[in-house]
TORPA-4810 file (N, C-alpha, C, O; in nm, 3 decimals):
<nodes>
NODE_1_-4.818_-3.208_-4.539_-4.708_-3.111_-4.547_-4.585_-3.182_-4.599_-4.508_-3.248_-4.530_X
NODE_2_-4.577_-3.163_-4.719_-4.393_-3.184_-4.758_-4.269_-3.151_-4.729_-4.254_-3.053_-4.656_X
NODE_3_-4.167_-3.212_-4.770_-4.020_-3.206_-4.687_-3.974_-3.036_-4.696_-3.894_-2.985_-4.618_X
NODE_4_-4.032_-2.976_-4.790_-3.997_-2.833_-4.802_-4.056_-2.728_-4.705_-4.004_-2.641_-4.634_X
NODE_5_-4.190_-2.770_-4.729_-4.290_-2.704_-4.579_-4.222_-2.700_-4.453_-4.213_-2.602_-4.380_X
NODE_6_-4.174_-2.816_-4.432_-4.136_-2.902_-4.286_-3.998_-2.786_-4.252_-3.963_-2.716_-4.157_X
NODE_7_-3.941_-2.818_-4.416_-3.781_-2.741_-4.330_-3.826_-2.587_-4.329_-3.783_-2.518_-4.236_X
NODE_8_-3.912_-2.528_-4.426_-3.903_-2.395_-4.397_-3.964_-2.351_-4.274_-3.910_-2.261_-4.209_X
NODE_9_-4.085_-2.414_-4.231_-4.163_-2.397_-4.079_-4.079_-2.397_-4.000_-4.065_-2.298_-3.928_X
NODE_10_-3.977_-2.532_-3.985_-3.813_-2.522_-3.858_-3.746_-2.402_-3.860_-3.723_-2.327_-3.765_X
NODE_11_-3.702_-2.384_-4.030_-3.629_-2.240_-4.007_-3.670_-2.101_-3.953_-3.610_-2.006_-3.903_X
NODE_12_-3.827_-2.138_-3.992_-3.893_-1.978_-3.917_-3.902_-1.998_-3.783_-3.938_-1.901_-3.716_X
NODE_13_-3.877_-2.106_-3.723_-3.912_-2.102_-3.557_-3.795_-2.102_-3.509_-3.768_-2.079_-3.391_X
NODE_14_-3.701_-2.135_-3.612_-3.566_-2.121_-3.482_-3.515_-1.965_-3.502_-3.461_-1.895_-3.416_X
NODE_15_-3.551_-1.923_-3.661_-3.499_-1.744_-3.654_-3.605_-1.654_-3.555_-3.591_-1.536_-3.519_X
NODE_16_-3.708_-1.743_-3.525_-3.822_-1.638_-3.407_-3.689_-1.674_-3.288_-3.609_-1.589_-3.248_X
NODE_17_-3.691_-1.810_-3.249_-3.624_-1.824_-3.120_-3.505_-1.769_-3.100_-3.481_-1.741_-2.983_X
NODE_18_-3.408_-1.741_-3.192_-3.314_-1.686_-3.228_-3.350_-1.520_-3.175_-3.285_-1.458_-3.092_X
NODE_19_-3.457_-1.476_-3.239_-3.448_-1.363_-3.219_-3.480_-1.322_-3.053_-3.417_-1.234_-2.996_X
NODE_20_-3.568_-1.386_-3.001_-3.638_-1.423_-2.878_-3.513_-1.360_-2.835_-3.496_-1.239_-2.813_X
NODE_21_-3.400_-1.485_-2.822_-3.296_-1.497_-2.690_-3.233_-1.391_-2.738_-3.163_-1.383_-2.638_X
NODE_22_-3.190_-1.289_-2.814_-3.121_-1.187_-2.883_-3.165_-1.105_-2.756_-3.107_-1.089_-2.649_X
NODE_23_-3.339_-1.037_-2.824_-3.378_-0.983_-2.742_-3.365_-0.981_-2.634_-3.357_-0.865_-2.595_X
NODE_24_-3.355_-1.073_-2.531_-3.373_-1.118_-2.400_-3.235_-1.082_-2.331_-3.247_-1.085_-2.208_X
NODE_25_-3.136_-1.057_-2.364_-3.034_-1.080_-2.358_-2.971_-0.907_-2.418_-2.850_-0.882_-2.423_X
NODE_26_-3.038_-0.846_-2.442_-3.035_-0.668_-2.508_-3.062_-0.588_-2.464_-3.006_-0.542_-2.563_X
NODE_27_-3.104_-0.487_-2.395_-3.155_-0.395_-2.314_-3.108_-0.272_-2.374_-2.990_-0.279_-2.408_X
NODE_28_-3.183_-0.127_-2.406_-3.172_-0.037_-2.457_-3.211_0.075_-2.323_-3.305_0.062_-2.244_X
NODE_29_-3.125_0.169_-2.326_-3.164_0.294_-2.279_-3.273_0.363_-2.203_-3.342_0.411_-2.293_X
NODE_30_-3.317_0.389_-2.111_-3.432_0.419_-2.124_-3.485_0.523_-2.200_-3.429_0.626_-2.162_X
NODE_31_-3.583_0.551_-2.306_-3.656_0.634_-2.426_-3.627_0.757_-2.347_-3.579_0.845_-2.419_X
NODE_32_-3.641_0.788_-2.233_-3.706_0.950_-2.169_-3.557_0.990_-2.193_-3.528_1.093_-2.253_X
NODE_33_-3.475_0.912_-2.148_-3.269_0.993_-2.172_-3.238_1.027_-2.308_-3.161_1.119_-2.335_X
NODE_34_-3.296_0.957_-2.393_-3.232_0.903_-2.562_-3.262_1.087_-2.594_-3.344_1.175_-2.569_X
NODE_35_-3.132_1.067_-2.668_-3.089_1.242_-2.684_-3.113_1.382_-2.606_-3.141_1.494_-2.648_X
NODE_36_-3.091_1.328_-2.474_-3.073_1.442_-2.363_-2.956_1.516_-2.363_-2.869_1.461_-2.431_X
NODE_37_-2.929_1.596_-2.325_-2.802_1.679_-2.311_-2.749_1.630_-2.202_-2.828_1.572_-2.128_X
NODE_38_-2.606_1.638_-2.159_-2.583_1.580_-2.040_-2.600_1.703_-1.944_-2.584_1.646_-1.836_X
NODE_39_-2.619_1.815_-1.918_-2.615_1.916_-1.848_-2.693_1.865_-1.760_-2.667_1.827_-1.645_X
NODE_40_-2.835_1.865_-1.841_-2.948_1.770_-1.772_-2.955_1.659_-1.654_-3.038_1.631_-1.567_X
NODE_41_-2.835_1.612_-1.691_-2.862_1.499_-1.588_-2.795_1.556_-1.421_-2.733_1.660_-1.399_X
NODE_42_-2.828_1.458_-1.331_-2.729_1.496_-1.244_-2.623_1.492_-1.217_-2.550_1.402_-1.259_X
NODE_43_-2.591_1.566_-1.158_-2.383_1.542_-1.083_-2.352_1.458_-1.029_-2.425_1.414_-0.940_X
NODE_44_-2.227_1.395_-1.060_-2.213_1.280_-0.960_-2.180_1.319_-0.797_-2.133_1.433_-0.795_X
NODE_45_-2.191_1.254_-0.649_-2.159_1.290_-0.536_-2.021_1.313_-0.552_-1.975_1.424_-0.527_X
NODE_46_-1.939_1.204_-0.597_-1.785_1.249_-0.552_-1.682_1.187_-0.709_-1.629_1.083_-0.748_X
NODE_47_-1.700_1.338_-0.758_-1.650_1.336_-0.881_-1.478_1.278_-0.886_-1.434_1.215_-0.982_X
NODE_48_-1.406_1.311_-0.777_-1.306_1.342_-0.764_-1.291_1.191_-0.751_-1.178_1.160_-0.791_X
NODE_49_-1.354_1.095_-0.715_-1.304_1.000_-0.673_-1.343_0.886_-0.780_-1.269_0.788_-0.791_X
NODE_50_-1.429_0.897_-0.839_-1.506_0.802_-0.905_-1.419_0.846_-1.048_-1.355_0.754_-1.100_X
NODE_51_-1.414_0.963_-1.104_-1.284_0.993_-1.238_-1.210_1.110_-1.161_-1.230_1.231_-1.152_X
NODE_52_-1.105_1.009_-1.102_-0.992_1.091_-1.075_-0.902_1.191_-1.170_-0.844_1.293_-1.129_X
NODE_53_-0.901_1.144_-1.299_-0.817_1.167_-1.388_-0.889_1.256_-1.515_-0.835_1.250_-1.625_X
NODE_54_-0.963_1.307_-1.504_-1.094_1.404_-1.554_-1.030_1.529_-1.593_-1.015_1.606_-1.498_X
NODE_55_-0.996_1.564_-1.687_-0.952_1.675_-1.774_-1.080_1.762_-1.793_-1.200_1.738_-1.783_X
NODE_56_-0.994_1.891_-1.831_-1.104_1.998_-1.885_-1.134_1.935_-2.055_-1.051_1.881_-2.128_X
NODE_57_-1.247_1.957_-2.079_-1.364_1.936_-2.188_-1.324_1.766_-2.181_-1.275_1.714_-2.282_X
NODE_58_-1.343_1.702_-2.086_-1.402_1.566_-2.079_-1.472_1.511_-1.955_-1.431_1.523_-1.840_X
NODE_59_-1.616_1.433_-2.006_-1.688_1.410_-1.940_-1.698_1.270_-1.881_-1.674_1.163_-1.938_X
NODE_60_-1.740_1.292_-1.745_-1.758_1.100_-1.712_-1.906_1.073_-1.709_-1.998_1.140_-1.659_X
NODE_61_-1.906_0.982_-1.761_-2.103_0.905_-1.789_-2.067_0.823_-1.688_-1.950_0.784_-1.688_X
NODE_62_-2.158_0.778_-1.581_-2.175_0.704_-1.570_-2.303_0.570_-1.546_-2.361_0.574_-1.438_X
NODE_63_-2.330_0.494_-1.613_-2.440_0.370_-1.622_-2.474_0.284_-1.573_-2.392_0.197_-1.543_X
NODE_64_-2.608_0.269_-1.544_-2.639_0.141_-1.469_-2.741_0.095_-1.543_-2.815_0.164_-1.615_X
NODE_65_-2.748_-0.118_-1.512_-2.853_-0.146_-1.532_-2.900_-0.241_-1.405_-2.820_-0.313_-1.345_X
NODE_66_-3.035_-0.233_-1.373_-3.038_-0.347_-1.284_-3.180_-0.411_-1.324_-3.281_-0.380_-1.388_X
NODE_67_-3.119_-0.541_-1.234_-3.250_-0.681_-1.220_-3.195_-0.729_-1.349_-3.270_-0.763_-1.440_X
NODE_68_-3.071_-0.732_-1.360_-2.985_-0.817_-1.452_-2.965_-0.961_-1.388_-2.889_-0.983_-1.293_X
NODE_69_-3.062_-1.077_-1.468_-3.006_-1.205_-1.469_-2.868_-1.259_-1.472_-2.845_-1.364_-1.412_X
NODE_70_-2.756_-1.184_-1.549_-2.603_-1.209_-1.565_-2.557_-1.110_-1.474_-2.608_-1.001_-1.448_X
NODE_71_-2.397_-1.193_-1.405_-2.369_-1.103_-1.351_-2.249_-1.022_-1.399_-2.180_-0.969_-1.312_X
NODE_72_-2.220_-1.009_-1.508_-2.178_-0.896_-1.654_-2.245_-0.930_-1.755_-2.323_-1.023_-1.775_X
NODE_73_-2.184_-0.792_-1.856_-2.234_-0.766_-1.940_-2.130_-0.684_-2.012_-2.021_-0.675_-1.954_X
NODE_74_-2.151_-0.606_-2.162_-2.063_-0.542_-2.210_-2.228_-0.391_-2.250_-2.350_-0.408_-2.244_X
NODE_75_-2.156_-0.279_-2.283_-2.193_-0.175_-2.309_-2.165_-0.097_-2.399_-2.063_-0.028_-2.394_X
NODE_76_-2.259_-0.092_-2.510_-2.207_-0.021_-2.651_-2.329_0.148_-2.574_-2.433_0.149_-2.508_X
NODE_77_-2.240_0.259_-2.632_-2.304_0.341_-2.652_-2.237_0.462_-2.753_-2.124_0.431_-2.791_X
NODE_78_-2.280_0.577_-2.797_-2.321_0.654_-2.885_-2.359_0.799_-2.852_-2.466_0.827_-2.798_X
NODE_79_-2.255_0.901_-2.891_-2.326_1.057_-2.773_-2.305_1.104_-2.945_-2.275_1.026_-3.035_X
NODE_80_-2.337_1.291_-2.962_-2.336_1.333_-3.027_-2.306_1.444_-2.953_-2.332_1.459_-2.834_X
NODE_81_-2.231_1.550_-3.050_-2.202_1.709_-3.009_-2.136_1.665_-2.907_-2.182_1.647_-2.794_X
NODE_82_-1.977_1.637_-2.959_-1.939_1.597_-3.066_-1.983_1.452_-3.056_-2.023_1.395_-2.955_X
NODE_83_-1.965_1.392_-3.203_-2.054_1.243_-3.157_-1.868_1.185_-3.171_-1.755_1.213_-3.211_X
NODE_84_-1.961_1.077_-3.096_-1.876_0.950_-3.006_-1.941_0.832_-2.976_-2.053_0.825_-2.924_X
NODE_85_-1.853_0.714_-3.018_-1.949_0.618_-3.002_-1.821_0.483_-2.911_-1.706_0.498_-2.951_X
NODE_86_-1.832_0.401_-2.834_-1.807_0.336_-2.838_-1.833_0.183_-2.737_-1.945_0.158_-2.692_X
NODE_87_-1.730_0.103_-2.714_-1.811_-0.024_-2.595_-1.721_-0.071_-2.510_-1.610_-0.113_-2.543_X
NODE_88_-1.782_-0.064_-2.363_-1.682_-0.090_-2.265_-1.730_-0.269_-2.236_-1.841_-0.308_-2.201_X
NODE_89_-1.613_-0.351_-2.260_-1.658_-0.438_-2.220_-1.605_-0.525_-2.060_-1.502_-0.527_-1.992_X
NODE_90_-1.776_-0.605_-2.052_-1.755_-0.614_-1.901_-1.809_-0.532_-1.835_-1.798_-0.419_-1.883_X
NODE_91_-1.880_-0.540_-1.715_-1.911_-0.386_-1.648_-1.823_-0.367_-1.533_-1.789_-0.463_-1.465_X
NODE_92_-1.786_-0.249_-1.508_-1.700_-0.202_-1.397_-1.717_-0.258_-1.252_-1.627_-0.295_-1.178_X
NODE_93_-1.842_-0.256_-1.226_-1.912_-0.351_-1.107_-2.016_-0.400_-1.115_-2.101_-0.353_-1.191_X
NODE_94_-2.043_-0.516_-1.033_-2.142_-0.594_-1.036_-2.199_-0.621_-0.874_-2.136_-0.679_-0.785_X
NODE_95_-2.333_-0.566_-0.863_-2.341_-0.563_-0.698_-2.483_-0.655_-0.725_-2.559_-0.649_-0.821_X
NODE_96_-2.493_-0.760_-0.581_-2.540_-0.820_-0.549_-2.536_-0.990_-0.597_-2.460_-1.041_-0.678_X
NODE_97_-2.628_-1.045_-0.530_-2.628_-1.214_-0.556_-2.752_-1.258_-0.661_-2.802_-1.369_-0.643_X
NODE_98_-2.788_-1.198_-0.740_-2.932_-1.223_-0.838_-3.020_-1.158_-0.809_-3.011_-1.137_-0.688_X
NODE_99_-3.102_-1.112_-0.849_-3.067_-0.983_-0.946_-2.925_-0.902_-0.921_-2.883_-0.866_-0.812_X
NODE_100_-2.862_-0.883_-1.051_-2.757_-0.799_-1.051_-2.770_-0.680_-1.066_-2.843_-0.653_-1.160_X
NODE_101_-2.721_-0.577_-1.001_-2.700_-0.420_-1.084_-2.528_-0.388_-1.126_-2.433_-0.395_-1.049_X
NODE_102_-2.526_-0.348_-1.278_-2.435_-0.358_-1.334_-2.433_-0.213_-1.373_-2.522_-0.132_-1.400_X
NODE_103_-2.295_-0.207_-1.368_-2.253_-0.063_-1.343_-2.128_0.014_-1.434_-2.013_-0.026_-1.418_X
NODE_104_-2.145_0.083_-1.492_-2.001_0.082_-1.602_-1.996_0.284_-1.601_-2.089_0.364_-1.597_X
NODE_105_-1.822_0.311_-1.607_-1.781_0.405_-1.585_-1.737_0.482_-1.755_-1.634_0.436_-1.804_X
NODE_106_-1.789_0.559_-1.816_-1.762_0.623_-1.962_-1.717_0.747_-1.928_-1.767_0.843_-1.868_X
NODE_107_-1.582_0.716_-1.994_-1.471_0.880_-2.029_-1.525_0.909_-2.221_-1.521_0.837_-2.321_X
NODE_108_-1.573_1.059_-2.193_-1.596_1.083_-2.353_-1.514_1.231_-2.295_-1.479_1.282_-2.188_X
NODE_109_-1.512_1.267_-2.488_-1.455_1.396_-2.473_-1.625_1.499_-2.520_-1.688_1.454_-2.616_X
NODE_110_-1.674_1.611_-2.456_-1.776_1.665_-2.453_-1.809_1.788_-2.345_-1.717_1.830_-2.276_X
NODE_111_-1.940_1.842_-2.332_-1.941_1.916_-2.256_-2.092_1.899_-2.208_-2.141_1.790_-2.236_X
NODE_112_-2.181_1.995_-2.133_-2.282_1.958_-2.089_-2.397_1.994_-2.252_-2.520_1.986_-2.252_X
NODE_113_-2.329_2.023_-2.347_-2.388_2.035_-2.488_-2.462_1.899_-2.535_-2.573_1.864_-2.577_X
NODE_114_-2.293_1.820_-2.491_-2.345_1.662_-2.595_-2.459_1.605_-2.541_-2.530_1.618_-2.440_X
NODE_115_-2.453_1.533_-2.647_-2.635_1.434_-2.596_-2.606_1.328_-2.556_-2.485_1.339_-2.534_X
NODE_116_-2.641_1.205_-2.524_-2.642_1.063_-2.554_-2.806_1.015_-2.623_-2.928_1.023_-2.606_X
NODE_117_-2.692_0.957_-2.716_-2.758_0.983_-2.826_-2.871_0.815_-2.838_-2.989_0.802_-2.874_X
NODE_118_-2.761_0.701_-2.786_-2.826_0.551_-2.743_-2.739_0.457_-2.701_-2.625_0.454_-2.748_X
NODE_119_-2.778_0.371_-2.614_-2.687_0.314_-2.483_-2.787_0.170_-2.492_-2.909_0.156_-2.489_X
NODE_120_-2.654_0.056_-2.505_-2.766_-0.072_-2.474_-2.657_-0.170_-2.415_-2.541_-0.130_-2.411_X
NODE_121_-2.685_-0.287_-2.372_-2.607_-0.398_-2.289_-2.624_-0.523_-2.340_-2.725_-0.556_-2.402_X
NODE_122_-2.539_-0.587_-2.320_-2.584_-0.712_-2.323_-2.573_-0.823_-2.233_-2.528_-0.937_-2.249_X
NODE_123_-2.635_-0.753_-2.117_-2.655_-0.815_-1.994_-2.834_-0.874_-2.014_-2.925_-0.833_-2.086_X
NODE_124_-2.825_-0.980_-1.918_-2.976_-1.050_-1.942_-3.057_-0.967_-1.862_-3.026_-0.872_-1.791_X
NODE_125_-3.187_-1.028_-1.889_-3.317_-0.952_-1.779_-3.395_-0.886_-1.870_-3.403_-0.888_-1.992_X
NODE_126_-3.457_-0.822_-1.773_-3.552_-0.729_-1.841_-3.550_-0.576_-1.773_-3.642_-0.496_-1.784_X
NODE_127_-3.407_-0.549_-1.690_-3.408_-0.467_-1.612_-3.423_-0.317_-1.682_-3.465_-0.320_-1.798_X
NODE_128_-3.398_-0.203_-1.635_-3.355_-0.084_-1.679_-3.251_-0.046_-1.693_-3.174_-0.046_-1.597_X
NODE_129_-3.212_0.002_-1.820_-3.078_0.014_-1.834_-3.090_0.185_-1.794_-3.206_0.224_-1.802_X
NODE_130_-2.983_0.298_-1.750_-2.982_0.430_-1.725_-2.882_0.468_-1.711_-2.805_0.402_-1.640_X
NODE_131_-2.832_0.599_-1.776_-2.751_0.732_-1.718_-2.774_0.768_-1.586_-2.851_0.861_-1.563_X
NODE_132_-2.733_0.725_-1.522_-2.726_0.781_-1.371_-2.672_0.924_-1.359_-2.756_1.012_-1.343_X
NODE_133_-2.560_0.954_-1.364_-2.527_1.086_-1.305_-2.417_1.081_-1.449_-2.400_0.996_-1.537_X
NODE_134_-2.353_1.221_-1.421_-2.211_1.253_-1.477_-2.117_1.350_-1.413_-2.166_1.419_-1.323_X
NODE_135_-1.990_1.368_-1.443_-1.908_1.459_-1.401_-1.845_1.522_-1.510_-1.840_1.488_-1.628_X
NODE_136_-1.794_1.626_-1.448_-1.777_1.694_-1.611_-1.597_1.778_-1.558_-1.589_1.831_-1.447_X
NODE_137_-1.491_1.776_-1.639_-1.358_1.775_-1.576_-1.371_1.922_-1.571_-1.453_2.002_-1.616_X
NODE_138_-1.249_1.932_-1.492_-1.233_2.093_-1.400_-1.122_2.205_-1.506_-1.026_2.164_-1.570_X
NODE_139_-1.150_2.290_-1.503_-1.019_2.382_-1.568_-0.896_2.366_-1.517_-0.909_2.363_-1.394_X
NODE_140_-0.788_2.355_-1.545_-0.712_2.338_-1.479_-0.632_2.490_-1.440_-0.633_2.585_-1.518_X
NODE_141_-0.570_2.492_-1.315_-0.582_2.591_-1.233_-0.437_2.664_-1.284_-0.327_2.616_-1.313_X
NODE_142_-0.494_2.809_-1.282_-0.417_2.918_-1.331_-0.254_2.938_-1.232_-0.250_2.978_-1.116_X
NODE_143_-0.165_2.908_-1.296_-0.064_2.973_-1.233_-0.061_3.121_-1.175_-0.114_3.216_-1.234_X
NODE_144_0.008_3.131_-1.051_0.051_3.247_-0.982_0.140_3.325_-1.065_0.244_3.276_-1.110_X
NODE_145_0.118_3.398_-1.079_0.218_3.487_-1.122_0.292_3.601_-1.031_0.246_3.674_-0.943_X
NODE_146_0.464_3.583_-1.101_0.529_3.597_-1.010_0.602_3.736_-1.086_0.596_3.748_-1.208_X
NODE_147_0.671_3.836_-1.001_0.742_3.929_-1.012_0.849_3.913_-0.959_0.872_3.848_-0.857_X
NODE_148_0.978_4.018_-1.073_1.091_4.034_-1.063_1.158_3.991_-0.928_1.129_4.068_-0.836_X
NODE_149_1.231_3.898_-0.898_1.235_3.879_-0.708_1.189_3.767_-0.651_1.209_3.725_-0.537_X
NODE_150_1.106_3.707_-0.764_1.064_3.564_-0.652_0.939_3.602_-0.562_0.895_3.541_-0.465_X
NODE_151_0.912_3.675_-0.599_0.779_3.679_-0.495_0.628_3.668_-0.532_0.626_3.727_-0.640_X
NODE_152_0.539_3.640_-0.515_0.449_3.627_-0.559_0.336_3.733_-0.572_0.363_3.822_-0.491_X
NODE_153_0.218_3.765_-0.640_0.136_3.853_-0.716_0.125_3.947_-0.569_0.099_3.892_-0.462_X
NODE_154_0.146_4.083_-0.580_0.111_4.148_-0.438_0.252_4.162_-0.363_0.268_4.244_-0.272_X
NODE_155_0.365_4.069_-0.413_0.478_4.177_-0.344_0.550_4.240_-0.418_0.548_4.206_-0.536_X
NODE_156_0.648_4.366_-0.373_0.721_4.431_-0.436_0.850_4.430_-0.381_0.865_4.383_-0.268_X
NODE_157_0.957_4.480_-0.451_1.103_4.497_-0.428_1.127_4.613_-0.361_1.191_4.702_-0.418_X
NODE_158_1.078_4.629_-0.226_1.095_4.765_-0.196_1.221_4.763_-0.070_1.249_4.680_0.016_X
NODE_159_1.270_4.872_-0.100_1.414_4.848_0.072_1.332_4.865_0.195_1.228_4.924_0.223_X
NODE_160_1.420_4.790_0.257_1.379_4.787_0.451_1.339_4.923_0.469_1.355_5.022_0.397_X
NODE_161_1.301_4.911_0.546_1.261_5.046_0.636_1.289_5.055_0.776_1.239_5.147_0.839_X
NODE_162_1.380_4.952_0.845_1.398_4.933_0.956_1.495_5.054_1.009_1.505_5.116_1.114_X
NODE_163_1.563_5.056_0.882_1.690_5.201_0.945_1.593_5.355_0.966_1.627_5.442_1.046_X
NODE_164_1.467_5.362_0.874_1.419_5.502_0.942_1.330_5.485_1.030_1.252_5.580_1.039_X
NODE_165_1.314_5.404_1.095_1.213_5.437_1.225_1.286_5.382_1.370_1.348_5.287_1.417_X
NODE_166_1.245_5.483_1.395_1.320_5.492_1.560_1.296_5.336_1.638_1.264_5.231_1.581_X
NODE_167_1.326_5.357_1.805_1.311_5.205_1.843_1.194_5.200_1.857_1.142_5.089_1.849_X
NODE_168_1.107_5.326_1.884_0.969_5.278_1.884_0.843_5.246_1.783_0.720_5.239_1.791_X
NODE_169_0.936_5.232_1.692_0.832_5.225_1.528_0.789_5.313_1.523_0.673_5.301_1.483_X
NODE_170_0.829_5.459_1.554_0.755_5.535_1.488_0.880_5.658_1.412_0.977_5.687_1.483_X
NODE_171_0.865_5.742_1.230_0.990_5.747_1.222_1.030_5.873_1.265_0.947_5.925_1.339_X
NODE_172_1.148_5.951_1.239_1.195_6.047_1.271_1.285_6.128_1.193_1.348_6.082_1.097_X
NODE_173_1.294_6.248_1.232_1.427_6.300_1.104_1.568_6.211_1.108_1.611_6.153_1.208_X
NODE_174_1.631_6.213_0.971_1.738_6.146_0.948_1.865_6.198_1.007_1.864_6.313_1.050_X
NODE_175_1.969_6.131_1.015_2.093_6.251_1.068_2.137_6.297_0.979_2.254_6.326_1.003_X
NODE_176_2.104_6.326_0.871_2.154_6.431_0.754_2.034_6.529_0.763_2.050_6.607_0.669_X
NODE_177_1.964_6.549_0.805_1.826_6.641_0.822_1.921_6.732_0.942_1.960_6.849_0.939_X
NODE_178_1.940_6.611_1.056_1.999_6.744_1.181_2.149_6.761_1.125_2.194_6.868_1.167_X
NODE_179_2.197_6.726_1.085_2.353_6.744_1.042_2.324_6.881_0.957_2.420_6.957_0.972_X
NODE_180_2.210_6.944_0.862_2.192_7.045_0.763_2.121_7.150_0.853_2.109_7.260_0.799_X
NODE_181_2.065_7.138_0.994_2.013_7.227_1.059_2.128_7.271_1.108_2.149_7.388_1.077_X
NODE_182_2.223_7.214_1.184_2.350_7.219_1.244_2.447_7.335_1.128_2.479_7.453_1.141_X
NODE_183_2.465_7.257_1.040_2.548_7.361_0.938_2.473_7.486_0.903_2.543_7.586_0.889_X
NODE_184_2.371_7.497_0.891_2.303_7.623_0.891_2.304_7.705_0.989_2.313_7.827_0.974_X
NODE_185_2.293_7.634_1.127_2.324_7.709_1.200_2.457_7.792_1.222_2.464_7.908_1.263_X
NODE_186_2.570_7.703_1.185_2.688_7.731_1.203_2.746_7.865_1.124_2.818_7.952_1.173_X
NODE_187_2.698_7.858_0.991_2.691_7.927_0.908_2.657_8.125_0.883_2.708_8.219_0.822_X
NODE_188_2.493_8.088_1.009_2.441_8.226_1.040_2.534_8.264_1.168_2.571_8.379_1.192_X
NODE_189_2.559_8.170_1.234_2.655_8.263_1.340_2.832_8.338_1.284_2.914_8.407_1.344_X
NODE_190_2.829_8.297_1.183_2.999_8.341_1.103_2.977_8.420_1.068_3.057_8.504_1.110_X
NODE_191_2.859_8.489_0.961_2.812_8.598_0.926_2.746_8.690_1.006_2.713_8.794_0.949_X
NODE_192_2.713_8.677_1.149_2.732_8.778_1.244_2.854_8.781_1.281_2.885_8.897_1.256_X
NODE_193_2.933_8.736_1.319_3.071_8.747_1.352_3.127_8.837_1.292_3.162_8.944_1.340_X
NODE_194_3.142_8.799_1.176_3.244_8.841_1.100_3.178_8.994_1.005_3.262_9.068_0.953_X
NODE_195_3.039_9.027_0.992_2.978_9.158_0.998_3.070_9.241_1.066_3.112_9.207_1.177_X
NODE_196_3.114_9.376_0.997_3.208_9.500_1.125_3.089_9.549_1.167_2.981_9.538_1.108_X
NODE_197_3.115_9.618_1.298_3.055_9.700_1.321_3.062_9.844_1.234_3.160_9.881_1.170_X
NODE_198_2.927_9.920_1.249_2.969_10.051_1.186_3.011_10.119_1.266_2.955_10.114_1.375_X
NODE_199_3.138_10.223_1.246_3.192_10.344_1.273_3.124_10.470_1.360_3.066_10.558_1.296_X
NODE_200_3.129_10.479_1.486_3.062_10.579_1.522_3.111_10.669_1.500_3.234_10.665_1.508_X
NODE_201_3.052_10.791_1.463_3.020_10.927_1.397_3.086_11.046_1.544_3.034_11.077_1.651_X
NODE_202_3.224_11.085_1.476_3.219_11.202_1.576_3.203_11.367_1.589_3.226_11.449_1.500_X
NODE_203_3.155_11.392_1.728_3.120_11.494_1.724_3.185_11.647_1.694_3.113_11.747_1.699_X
</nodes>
């Protein structure tokens, strides 16, 4: 074997080994998620806490990989409808002492439409990388609406009513009601009064 043989045989074994540790060191998605809808997946337990800050039409992914040799890694991924791609680096947490499970939190803008489309790490192992759950942000909540007055949906500007009902809450005629029975009365007794008598007729 000549000096040319020699170097090209080195170069093919170090671009295998090269590729080896690439691999080793890469982890892809698991196949069964790759272009799922997120509707699909599950909800997270406590949305509220995990993306506090979760707007309407944006979604939180969130990822794990475990039986990770390193204890980080960085995370490129890729959704579609609408597509979005990008890489969080570092993972958000890292739980345990070897094997690691590595854990990373994704804000996209989407709905339970989009897909994810492909998700990989470059944390070591040979673990599983996965979409765990998602949350998906809330509408944000409709103002009350208010009427003339300051008051809110369901009241009106109407006057007291305390002056027409008696002390016992229950109501009664007004004193302009008996004040107009009174003058009426007063009225029919003047016009008998003041009627002559007729003239008796003599014999």
């Amino acid at each position: 074997m000549n000096k040319r043989s020699k170097l090209a045989a080195l170069l093919g074994a170090g671009l295998l080994t090269f590729g080896m540790v690439g691999a080793a060191f890469a982890a892809d998605l698991q196949v069964n998620q790759v272009d799922k809808a997120l509707s699909t997946f599950d909800l997270g337990d406590n949305c509220a806490t995990e993306f506090p800050n979760l707007a309407e039409g944006q979604v939180g992914v969130h990822f794990q990989y475990n039986q990770s040799t390193t204890a980080d890694g960085d995370l490129s991924y890729e959704f579609q409808n609408p597509s979005t791609s990008g890489t969080n680096t570092g993972a958000d947490k890292s739980n345990g002492n070897g094997p690691y499970e590595l854990q990373w939190d994704v804000v996209i803008t989407g709905d339970g439409d989009t897909t994810i489309h492909s998700a990989s790490t470059t944390a070591g192992g040979d673990g599983n990388l996965t979409l765990s759950h998602v949350c998906f942000g809330a509408p944000a909540p409709t103002p009350t609406p208010t009427l003339p007055g300051g008051g809110g949906a369901g009241d009106t500007d109407q006057p007291p009513t305390d002056g027409l009902a008696g002390s016992t809450g229950t109501s009664g005629p007004s004193d302009s009601a008996w004040l107009l029975v009174v003058g009426l009365g007063v009225l029919l007794a003047s016009i008998v009064v003041l009627t002559p008598a007729k003239a008796k007729s003599r014999r």
